[in-house]
C-alpha positions in Angstrom: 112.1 102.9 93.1 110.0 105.5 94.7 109.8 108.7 93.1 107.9 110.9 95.3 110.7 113.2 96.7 111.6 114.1 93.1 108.9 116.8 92.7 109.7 118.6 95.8 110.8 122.6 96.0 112.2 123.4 99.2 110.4 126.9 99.7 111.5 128.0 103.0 115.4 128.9 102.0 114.2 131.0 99.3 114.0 134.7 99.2 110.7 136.7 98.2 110.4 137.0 94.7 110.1 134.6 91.1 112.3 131.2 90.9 111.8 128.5 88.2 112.2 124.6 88.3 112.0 122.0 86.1 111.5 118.6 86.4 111.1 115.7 84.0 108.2 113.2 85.1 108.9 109.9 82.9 108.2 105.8 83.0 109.2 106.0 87.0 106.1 108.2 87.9 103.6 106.4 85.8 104.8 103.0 87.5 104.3 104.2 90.5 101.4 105.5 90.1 99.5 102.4 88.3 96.2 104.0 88.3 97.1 106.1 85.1 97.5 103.0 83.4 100.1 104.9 81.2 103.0 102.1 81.1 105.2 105.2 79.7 105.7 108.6 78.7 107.6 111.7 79.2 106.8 114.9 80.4 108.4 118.1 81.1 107.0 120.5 84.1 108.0 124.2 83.9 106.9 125.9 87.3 107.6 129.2 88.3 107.3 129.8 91.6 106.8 133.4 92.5 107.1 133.5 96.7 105.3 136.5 98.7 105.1 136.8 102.2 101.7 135.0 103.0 101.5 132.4 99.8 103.3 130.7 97.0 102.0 131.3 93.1 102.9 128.8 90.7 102.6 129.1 87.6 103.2 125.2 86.2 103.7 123.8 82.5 103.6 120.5 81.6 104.3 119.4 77.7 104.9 116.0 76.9 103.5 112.5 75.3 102.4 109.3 77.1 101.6 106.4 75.7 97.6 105.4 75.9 95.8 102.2 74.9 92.9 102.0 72.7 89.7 101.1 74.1 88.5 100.0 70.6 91.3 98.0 69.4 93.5 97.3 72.2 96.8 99.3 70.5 98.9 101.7 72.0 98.9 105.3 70.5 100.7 108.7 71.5 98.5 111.1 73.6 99.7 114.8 73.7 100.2 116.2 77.3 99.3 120.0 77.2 98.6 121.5 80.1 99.2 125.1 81.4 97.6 126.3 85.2 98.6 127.9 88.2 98.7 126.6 92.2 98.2 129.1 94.9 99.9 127.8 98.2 98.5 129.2 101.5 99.5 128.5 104.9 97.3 128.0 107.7 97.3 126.3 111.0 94.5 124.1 110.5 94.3 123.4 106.8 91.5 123.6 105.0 90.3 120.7 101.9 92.4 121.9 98.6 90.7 123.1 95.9 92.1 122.0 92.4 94.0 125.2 92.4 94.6 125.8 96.3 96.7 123.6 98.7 97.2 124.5 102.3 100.5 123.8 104.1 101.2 124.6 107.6 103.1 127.7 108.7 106.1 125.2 109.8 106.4 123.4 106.2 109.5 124.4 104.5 108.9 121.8 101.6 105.9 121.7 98.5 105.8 118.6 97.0 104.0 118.8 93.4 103.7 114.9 92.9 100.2 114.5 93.9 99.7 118.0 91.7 101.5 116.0 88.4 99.4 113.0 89.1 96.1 114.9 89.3 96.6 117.1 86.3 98.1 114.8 84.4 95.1 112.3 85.0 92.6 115.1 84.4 93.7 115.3 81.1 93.4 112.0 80.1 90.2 111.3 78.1 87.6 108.8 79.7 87.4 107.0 76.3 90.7 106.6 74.3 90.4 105.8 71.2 93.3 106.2 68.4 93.0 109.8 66.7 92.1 109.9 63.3 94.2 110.3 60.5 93.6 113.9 58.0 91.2 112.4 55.8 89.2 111.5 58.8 89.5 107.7 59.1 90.4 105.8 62.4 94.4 104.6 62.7 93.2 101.5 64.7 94.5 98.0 64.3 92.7 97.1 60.8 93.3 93.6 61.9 91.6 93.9 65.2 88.5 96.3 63.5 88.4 93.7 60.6 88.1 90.9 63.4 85.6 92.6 65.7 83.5 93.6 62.6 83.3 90.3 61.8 82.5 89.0 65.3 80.4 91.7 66.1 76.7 91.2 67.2 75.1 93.6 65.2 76.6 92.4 61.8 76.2 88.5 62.8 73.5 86.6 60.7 70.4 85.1 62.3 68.1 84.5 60.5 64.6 85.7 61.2 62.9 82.5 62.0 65.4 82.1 65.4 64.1 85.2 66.6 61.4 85.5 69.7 58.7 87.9 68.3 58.9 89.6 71.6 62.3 90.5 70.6 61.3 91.7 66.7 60.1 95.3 67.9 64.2 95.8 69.2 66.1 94.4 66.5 64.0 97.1 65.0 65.3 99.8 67.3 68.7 98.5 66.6 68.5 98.7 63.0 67.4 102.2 62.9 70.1 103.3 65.4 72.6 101.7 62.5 70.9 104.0 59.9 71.8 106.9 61.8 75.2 106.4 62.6 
């Protein structure tokens, strides 16, 4: 199912002044747009759309949770969505590249669709490395399973013993062993 026409504000009807829309951007969206790699979540958008007579302020809100997966142990976790910012919308005839908080439309365009908008600020937000927050005391809410069993697999906490190793190695299992000591 596409959902690209369901973040669209037909501008063009609408007299000068402040107008609100809401729109709820849920699993749909983030199948569509696989390159979140959110399989689901739900977010509300809040924009209020104030329309002069040479560009369109929005003021847009977007609350909401999506559903992330650990890069340490492979779970999924809740991720809060918080994200408050403003679009300017200015028409030209030959439009210029956007800015993250300019788009351009043509003078003939009677419709703004925020989709792309959503799918940018949305992805923005998202943290390069996701990891499962920790809990109050401080300690990670991964998969103790999964920590248990890379712990144990890990390379840094498997045993060689010293004999195996190439002397021309012995000055970086040195590094390695400080760089535990200071983590």
């Amino acid at each position: 199912m596409k959902v690209g026409n369901q973040y669209i504000i037909p501008f063009r009807g609408l007299a000068l002044g402040i107008h609100t829309f809401s729109f709820v951007i849920s699993n749909e969206f983030f199948e569509e747009y696989s390159e979140l790699e959110i399989p689901e979540g739900k977010i509300n958008a809040e924009v209020t759309l104030t329309k002069k007579t040479s560009l369109l302020d929005l003021g847009i809100v977007l609350n909401g949770s999506v559903k992330l997966q650990c890069d340490r142990c492979l779970g999924y976790f809740d991720f809060n969505i918080d994200i408050d910012t403003q679009l300017f919308v200015k028409f030209k005839e030959e439009p210029e590249e956007p800015d993250e908080n300019v788009m351009f439309l043509h003078p003939n365009d009677d419709l703004l669709d925020l989709g792309q908008f959503f799918l940018d600020n949305i992805g923005l937000n998202i943290p390069i490395q996701k990891y499962h927050p920790r809990d109050k005391q401080g300690h990670s809410t991964c998969d103790k399973n999964m920590m248990d069993y890379l712990s144990k697999h890990s390379a840094r906490e498997t045993k060689n013993s010293d004999d195996n190793i190439d002397p021309r190695w012995s000055k970086l299992k040195d590094l390695l062993n400080e760089g535990n000591k200071n983590e």
